[in-house]
C-alpha positions as a Python dict, from the first residue, in 0.01 Angstrom:
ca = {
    (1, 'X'): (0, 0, 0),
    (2, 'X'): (157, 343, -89),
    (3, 'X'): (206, 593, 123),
    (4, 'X'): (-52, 833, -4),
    (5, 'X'): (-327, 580, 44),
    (6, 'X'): (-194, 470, 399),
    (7, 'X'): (-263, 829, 472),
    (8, 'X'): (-640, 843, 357),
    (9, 'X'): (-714, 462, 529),
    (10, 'X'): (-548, 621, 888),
    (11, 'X'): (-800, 989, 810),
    (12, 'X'): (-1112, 811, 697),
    (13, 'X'): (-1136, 580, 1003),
    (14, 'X'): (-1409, 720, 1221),
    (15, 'X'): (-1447, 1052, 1040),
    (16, 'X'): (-1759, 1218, 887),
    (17, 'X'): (-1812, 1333, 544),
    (18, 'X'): (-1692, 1650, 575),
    (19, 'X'): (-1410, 1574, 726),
    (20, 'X'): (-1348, 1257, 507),
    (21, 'X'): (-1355, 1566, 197),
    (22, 'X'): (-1118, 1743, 390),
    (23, 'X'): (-865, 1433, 353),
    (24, 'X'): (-919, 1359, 19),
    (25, 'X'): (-844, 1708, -77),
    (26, 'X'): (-493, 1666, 127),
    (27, 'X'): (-419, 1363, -50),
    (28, 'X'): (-485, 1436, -401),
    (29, 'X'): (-251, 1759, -318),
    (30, 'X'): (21, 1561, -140),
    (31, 'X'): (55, 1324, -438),
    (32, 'X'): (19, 1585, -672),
    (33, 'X'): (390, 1617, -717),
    (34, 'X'): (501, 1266, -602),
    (35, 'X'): (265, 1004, -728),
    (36, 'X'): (34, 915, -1026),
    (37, 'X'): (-285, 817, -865),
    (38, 'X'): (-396, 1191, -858),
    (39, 'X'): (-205, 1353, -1082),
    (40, 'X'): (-345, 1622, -1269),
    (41, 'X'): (-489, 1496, -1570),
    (42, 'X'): (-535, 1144, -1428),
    (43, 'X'): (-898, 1018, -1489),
    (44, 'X'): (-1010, 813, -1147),
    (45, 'X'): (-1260, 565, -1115),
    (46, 'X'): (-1492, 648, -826),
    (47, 'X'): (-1615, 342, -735),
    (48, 'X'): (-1259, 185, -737),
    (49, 'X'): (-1208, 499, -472),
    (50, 'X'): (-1484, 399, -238),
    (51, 'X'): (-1413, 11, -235),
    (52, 'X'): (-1027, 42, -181),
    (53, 'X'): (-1128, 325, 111),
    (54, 'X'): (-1461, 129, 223),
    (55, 'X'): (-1674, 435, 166),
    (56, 'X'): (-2009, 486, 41),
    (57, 'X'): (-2012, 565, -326),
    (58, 'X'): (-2287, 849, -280),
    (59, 'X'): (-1949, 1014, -8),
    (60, 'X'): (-1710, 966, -247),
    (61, 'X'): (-1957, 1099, -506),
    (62, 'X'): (-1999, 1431, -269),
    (63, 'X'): (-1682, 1484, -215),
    (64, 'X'): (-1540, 1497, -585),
    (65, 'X'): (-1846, 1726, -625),
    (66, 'X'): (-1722, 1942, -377),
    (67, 'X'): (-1363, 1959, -576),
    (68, 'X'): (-1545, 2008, -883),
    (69, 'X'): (-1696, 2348, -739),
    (70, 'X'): (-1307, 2438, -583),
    (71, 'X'): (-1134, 2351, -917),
    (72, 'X'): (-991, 2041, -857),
    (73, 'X'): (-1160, 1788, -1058),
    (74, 'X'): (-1376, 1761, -1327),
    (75, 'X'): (-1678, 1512, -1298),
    (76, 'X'): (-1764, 1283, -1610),
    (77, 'X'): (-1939, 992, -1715),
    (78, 'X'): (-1964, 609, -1576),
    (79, 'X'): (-1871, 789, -1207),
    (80, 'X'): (-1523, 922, -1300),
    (81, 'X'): (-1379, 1216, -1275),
    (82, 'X'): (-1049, 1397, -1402),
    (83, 'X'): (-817, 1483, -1185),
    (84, 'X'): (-721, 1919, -1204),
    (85, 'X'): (-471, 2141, -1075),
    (86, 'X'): (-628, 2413, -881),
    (87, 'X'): (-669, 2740, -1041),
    (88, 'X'): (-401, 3039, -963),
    (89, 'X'): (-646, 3278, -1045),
    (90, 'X'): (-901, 3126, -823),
    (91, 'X'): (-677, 3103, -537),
    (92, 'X'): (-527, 3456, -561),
    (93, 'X'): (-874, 3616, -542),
    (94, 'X'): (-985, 3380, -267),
    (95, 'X'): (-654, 3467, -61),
    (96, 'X'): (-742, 3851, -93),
    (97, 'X'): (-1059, 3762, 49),
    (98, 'X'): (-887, 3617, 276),
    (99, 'X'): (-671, 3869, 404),
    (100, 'X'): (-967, 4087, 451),
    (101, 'X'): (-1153, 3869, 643),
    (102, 'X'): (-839, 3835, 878),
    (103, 'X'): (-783, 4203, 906),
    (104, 'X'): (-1159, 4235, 1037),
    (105, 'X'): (-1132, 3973, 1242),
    (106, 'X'): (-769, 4029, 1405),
    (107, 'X'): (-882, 4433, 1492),
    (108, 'X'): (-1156, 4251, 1702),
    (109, 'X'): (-973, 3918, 1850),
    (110, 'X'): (-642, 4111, 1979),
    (111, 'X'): (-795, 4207, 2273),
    (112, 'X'): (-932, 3896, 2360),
    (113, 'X'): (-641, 3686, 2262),
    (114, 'X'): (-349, 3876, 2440),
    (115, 'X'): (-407, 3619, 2756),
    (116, 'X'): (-381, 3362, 2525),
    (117, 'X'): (-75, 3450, 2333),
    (118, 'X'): (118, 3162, 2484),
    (119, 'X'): (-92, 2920, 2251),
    (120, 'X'): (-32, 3096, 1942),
    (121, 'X'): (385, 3114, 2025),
    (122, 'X'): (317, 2755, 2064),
    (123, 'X'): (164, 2720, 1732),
    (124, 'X'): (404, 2970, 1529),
    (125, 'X'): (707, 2735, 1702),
    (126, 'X'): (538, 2393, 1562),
    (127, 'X'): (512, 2580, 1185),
    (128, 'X'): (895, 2692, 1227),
    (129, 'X'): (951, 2319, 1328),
    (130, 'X'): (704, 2172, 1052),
    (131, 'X'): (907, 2383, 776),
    (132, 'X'): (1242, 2305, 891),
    (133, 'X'): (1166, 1892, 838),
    (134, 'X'): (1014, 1969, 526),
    (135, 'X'): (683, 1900, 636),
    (136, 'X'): (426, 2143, 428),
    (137, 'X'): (127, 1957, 485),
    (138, 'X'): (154, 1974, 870),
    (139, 'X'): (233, 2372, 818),
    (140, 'X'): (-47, 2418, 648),
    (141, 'X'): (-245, 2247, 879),
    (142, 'X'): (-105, 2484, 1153),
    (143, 'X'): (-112, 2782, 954),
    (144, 'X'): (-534, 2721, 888),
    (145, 'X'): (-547, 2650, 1262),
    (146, 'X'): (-355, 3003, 1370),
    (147, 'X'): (-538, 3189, 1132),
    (148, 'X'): (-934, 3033, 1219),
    (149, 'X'): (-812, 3068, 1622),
    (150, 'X'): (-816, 3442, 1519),
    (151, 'X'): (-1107, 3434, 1335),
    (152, 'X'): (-1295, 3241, 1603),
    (153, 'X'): (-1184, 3496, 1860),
    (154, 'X'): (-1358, 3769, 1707),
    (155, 'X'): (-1679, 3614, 1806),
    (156, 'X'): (-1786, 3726, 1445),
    (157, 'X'): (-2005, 3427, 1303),
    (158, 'X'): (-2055, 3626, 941),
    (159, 'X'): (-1624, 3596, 921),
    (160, 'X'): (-1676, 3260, 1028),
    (161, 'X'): (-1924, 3129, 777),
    (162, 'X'): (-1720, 3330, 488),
    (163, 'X'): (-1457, 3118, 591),
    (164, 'X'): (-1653, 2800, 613),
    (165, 'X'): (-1802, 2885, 246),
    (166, 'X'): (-1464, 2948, 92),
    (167, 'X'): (-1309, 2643, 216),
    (168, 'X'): (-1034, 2842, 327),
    (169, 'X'): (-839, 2549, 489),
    (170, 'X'): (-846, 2318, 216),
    (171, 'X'): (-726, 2597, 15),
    (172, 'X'): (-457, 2670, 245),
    (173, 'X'): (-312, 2270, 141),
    (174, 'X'): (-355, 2368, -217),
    (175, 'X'): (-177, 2682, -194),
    (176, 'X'): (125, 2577, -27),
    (177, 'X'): (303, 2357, -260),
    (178, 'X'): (282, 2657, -498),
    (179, 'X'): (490, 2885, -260),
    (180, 'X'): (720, 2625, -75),
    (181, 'X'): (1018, 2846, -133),
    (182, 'X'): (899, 3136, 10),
    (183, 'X'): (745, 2956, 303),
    (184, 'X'): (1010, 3036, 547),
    (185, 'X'): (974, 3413, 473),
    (186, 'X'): (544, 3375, 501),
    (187, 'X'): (638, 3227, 881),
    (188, 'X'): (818, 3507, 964),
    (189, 'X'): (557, 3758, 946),
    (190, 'X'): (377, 3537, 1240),
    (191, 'X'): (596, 3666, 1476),
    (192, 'X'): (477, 4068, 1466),
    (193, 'X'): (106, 3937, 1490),
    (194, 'X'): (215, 3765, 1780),
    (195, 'X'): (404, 4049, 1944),
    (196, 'X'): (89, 4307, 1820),
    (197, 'X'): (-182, 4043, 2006),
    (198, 'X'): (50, 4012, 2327),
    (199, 'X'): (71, 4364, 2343),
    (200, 'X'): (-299, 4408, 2285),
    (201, 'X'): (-282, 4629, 2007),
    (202, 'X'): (-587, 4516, 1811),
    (203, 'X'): (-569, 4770, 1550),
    (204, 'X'): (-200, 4720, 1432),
    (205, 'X'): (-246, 4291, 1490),
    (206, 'X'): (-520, 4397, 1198),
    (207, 'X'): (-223, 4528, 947),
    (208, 'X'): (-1, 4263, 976),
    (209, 'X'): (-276, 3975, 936),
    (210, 'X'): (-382, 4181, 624),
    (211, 'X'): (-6, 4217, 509),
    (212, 'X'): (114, 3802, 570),
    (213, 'X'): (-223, 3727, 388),
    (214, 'X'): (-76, 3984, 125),
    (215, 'X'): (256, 3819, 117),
    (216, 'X'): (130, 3481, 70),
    (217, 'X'): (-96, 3636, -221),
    (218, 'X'): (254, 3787, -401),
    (219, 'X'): (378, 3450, -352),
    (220, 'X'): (86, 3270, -527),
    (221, 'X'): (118, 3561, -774),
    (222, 'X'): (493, 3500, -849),
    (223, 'X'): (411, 3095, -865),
    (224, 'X'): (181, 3150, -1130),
    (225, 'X'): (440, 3326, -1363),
    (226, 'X'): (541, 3178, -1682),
    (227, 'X'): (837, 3394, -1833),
    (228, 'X'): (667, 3502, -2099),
    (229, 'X'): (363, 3691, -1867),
    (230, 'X'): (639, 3717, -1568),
    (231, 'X'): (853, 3912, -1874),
    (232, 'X'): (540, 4155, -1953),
    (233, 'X'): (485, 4185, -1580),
    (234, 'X'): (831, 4289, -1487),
    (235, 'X'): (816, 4569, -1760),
    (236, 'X'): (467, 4691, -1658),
    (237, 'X'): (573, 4702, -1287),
    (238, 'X'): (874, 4890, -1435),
    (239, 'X'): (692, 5159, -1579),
    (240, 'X'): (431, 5192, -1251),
    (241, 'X'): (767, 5235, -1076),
    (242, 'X'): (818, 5506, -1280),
    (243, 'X'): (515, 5673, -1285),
    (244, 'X'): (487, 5633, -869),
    (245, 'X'): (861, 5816, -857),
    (246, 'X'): (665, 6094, -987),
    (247, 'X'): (457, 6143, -726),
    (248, 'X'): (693, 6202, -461),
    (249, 'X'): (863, 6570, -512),
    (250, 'X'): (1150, 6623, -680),
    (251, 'X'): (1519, 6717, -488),
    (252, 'X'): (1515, 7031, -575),
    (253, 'X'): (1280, 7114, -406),
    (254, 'X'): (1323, 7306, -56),
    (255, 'X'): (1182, 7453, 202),
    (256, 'X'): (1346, 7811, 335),
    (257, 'X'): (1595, 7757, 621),
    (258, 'X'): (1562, 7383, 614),
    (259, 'X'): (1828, 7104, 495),
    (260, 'X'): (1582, 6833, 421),
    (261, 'X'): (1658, 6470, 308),
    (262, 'X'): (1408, 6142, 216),
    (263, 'X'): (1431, 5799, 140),
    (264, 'X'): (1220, 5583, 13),
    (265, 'X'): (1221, 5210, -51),
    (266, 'X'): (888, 4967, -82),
    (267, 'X'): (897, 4590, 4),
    (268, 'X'): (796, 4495, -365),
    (269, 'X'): (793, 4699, -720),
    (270, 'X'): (596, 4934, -619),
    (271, 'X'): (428, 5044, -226),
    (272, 'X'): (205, 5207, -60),
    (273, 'X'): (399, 5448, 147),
    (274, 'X'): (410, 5848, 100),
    (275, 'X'): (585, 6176, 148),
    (276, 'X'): (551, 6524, 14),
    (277, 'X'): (693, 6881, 32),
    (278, 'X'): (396, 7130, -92),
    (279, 'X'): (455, 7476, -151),
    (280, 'X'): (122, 7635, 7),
    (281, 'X'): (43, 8035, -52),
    (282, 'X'): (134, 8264, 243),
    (283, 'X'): (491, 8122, 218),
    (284, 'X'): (348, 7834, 411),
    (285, 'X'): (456, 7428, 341),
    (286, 'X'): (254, 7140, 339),
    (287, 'X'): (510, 6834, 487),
    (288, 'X'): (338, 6491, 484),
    (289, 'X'): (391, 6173, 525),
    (290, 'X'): (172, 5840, 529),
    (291, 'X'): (156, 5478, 559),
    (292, 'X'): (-131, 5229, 374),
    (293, 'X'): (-245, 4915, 558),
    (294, 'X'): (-170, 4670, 325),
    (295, 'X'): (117, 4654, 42),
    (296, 'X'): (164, 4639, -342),
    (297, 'X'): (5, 4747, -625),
    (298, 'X'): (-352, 4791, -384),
    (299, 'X'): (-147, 4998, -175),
    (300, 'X'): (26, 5244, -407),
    (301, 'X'): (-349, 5303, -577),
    (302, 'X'): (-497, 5447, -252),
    (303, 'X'): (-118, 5633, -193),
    (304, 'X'): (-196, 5805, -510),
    (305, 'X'): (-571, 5896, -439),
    (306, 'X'): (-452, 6020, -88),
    (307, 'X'): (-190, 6235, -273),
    (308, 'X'): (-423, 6405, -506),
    (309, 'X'): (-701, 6446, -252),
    (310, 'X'): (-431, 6654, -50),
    (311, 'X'): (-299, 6803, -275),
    (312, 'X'): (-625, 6935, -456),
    (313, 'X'): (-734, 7003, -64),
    (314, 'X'): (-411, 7244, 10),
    (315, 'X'): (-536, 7440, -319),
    (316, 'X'): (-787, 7628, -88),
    (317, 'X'): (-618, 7807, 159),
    (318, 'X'): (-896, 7957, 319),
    (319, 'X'): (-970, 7613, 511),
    (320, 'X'): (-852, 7554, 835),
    (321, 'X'): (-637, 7273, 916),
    (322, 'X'): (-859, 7069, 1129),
    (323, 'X'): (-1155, 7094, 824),
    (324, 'X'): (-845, 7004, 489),
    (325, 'X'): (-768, 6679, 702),
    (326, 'X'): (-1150, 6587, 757),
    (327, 'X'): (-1211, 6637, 384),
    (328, 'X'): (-928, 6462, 307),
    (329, 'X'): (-1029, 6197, 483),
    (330, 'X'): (-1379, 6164, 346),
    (331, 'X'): (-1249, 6154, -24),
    (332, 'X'): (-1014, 5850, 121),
    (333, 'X'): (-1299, 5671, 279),
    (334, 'X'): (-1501, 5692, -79),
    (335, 'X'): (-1199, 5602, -283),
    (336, 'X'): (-1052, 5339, -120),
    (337, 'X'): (-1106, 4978, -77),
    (338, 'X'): (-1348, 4862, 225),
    (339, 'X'): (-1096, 4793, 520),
    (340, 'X'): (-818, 4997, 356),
    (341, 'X'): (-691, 5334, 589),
    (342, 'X'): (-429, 5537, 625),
    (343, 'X'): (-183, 5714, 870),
    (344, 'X'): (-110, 6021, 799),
    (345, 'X'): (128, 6288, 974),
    (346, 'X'): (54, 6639, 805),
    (347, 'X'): (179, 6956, 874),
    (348, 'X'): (150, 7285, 778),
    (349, 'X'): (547, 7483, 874),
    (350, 'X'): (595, 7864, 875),
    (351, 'X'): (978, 7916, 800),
    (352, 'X'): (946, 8277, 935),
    (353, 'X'): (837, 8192, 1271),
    (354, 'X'): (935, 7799, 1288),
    (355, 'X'): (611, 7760, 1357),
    (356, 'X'): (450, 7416, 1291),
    (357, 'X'): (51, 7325, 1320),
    (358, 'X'): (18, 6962, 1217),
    (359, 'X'): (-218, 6649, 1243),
    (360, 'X'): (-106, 6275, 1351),
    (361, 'X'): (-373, 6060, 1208),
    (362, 'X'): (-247, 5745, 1397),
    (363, 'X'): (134, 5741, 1203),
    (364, 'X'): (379, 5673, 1402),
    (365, 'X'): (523, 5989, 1610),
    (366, 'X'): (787, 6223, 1466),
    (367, 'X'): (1074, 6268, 1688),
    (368, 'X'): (1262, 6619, 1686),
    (369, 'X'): (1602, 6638, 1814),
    (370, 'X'): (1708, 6868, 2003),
    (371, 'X'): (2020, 6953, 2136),
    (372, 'X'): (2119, 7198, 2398),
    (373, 'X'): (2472, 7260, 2624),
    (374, 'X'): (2552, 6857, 2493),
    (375, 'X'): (2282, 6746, 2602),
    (376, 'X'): (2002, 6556, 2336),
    (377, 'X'): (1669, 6533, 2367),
    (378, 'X'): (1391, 6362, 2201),
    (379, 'X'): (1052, 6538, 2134),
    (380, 'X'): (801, 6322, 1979),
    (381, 'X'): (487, 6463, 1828),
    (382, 'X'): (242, 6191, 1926),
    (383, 'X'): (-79, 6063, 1743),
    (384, 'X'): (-415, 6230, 1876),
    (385, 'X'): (-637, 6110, 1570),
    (386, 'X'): (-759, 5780, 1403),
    (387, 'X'): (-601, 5687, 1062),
    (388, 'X'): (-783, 5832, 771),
    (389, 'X'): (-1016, 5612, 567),
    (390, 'X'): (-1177, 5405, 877),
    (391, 'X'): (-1519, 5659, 934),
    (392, 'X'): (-1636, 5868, 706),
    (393, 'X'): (-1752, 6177, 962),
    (394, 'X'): (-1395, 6126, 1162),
    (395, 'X'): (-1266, 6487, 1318),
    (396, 'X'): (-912, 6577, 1346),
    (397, 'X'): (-766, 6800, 1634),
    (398, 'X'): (-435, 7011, 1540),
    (399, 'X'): (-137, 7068, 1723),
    (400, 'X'): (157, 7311, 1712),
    (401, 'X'): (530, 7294, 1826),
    (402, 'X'): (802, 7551, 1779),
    (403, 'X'): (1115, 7485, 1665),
    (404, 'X'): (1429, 7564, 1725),
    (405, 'X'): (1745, 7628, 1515),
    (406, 'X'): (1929, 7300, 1514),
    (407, 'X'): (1648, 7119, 1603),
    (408, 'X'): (1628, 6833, 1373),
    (409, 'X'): (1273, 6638, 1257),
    (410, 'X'): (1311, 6238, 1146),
    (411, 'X'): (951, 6111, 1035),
    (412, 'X'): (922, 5761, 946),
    (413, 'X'): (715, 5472, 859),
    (414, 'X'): (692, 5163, 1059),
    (415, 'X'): (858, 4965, 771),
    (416, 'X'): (1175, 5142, 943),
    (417, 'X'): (1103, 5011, 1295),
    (418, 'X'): (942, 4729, 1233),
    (419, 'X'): (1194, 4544, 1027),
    (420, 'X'): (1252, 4196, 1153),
    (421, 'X'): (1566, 3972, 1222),
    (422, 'X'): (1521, 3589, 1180),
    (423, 'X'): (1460, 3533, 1501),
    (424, 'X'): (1133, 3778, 1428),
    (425, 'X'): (1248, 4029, 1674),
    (426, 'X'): (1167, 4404, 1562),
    (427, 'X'): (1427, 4658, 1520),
    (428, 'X'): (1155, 4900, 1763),
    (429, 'X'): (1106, 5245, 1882),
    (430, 'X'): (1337, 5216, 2156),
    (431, 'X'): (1650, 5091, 1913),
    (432, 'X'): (1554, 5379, 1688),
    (433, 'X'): (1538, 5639, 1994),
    (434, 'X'): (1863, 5498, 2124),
    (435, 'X'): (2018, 5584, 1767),
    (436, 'X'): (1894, 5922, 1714),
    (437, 'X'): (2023, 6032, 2106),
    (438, 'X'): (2392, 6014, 1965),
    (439, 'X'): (2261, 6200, 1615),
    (440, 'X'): (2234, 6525, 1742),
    (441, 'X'): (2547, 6686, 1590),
    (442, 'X'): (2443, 6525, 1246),
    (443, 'X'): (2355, 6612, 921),
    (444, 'X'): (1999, 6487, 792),
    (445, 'X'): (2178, 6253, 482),
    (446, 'X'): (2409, 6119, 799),
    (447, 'X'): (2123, 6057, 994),
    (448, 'X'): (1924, 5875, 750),
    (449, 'X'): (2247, 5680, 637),
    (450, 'X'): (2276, 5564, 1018),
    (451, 'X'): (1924, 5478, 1062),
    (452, 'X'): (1957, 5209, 744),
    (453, 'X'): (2288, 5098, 870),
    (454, 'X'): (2145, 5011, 1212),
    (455, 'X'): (1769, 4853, 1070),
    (456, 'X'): (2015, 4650, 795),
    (457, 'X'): (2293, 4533, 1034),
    (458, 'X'): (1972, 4378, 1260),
    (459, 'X'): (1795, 4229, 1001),
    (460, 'X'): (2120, 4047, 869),
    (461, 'X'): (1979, 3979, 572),
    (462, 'X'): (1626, 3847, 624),
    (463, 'X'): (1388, 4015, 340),
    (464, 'X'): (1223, 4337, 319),
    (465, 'X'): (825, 4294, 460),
    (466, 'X'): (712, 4656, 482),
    (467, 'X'): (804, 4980, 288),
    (468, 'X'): (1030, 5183, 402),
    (469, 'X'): (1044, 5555, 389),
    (470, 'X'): (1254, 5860, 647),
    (471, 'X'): (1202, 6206, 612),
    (472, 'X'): (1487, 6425, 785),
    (473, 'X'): (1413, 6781, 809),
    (474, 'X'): (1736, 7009, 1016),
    (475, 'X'): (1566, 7333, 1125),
    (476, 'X'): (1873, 7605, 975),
    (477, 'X'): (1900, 8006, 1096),
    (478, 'X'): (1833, 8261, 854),
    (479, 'X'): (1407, 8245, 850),
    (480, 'X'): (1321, 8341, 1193),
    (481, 'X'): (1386, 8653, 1421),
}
């Protein structure tokens, strides 16, 4: 007896139907690659199935049903059916699904599951373990098992039933042997969900489901390639590149009395991260910079509708602050995916008076440098608002700070302090504060150069999961009185 049959005499015993279709499915993928029984193409008797398995033919009939309506057979005459490889479109739009349902459902289950964080360690240890022996059925089994726990904790039985109707963890088997190479880089992104839950920060456990859901899905998409479409890809990605470079301003552009200095780098072609310098009437300047939940090409699209609604916004100088940012927000909520939102850190600077009024729609704080007698300190101008995109009628409170000459500003996305080493530590806040306590005396292109020397010595290699982008702004004399 093989070993692929073995396996479906040691499942069926004393299992239902449905869970008797669950182990067919597993077995038709397992020997998908390393037998003939079930090889794609193959044309299998049903009846042979049921007597070798001691099933009822009407089960066996029901469950090949069932894989007809997933993709992965084709039912014909005399009670056969033909044997098919599932679809790679069909599993890259279920798996975006997918990573919406978890993002709904993790914003919800954090704060429940932060007692309970000891279990899903446990579970992210037995996937390292599973993919170190090689074993990619057992880490998909885990994976479907961390990612329903969440789902279940939400107490949100619509999530649930979406789940349940998709077949999500049957499609988890069929998706894996697609992305086995990348599989140890899809584990690693369990770690900041972990870290997010523990720390019972619902809202940002929501991002990264959404964004190792999204990896995964790049994965599938790369699997999928052939080199003739991955060719046409690469050179349509190229010119979206491109035409995204445009959108950020250009370096010669400056604001009065400030040395200023950006960098920008996404995790794939192109990202949804954003900055911009705008020069506003009244010898005023628009400084932004944002972060969208999620990544890739569904990421840069909102960037670019949060850039123009700004920057059509800023056109009309006679509204205040608190009213451009709830517009703003409003044309993001319309324009942008369901689920989708934005941080946002916008300010408005007067170089006369180093005066700055801003909004922090949940980004992650600015720091400002400042340096007096030898001694640095670290100013951060915190977050008072929700992201942009999540309510329509959300309000936004401004703030102002007053610089000093020599003060220095480094904004940032959390691509920056949330890279990962392989251990799936974060770089963090604190590494990044300890940094920028001995950067006082620097320039902004030596402070950004330090910053990327630091995040890239920690990560030691381990791949890129979030876009990156600093802005470094060094407040100069010359403006003010």
């Amino acid at each position: 007896m093989d070993l692929l049959k073995d396996r479906q005499m040691k499942a069926v015993a004393g299992v239902g139907q449905s869970e008797t279709s669950n182990e067919f499915w597993r077995a038709l993928l397992a020997n998908e690659h390393s037998g003939e029984n079930y090889r794609p193409g193959k044309s299998v008797q049903l009846h042979e199935i049921a007597e070798e398995l001691g099933l009822d033919e009407k089960a066996v009939l029901k469950a090949f049903a069932k894989f007809q309506s997933l993709g992965l057979a084709t039912l014909g005459g005399n009670f056969s059916a033909i044997v098919c490889s599932p679809s790679s479109k069909d599993m890259r739009e279920t798996y975006a699904i997918r990573a919406a349902l978890e993002e709904i459902g993790g914003r919800k289950a954090a704060p429940s599951l932060k007692a309970y964080t000891a279990s899903l360690r446990h579970q992210l240890d037995e996937m390292r373990a599973a993919v170190r022996h090689g074993s990619l059925d057992v880490y998909a089994q885990l994976n479907a098992k961390f990612d329903r726990c969440i789902l279940e904790a939400s107490q949100n039985d619509v999530l649930l039933q979406e789940w349940d109707t998709l077949r999500l963890d049957l499609r988890i088997f069929a998706a894996v042997e697609k992305v086995c190479k990348d599989i140890p880089r899809i584990v690693a992104s369990h770690q900041p969900i972990v870290d997010a839950v523990e720390n019972g920060r619902g809202r940002k456990a929501a991002v990264l489901l959404r964004n190792h859901e999204e990896t995964f899905l790049e994965c599938l998409k790369a699997s999928g390639m052939d080199s003739g479409f991955h060719r046409a890809l690469h050179s349509d990605l190229e010119r979206a590149k491109d035409i995204q470079r445009a959108f950020f301003p250009p370096q010669s552009l400056s604001i009065p009395c400030i040395g200023c200095e950006t960098f920008y780098q996404p995790a794939y072609e192109i990202g949804g991260d954003y900055y911009d310098l705008l020069s506003l009437q009244d010898g005023l300047w628009g400084i932004a910079i944002g972060d969208v939940s999620g990544k890739g090409i569904g990421a840069a699209l909102t960037m670019a509708s949060l850039q123009a609604s700004l920057k059509a916004q800023t056109l009309h100088r006679h509204l205040e602050l608190s009213k451009l940012i709830k517009h703003v927000n409003r044309l993001v909520y319309e324009s942008s995916p369901t689920n989708t939102f934005v941080s946002l850190f916008y300010a408005e600077y007067e170089p006369a008076k180093r005066l700055v009024k801003y909004v922090n729609a949940g980004h992650n704080p600015p720091i400002v440098i400042r340096t007096r007698k030898g001694r640095c300190e670290l100013l951060r101008l915190e977050s008072t608002d929700i992201p942009l995109g999540i309510a329509a009628d959300s309000t936004f409170a401004p703030m102002t700070f007053q610089f000093e000459v020599d003060d220095v500003l480094v904004a940032y996305t959390d691509g920056i302090t949330e890279a990962a080493n392989q251990d799936g530590e974060l770089w963090g806040e604190q590494r990044l504060e300890s940094l920028l306590r001995s950067c006082g005396s620097q320039k902004p292109e030596q402070i950004i150069n330090s910053i990327l020397d630091e995040v890239s010595a920690f990560a030691s290699g381990q791949a890129q999961q979030d876009d990156m982008t600093l802005v470094v702004m060094g407040v100069q004399a010359g403006c003010g009185a």
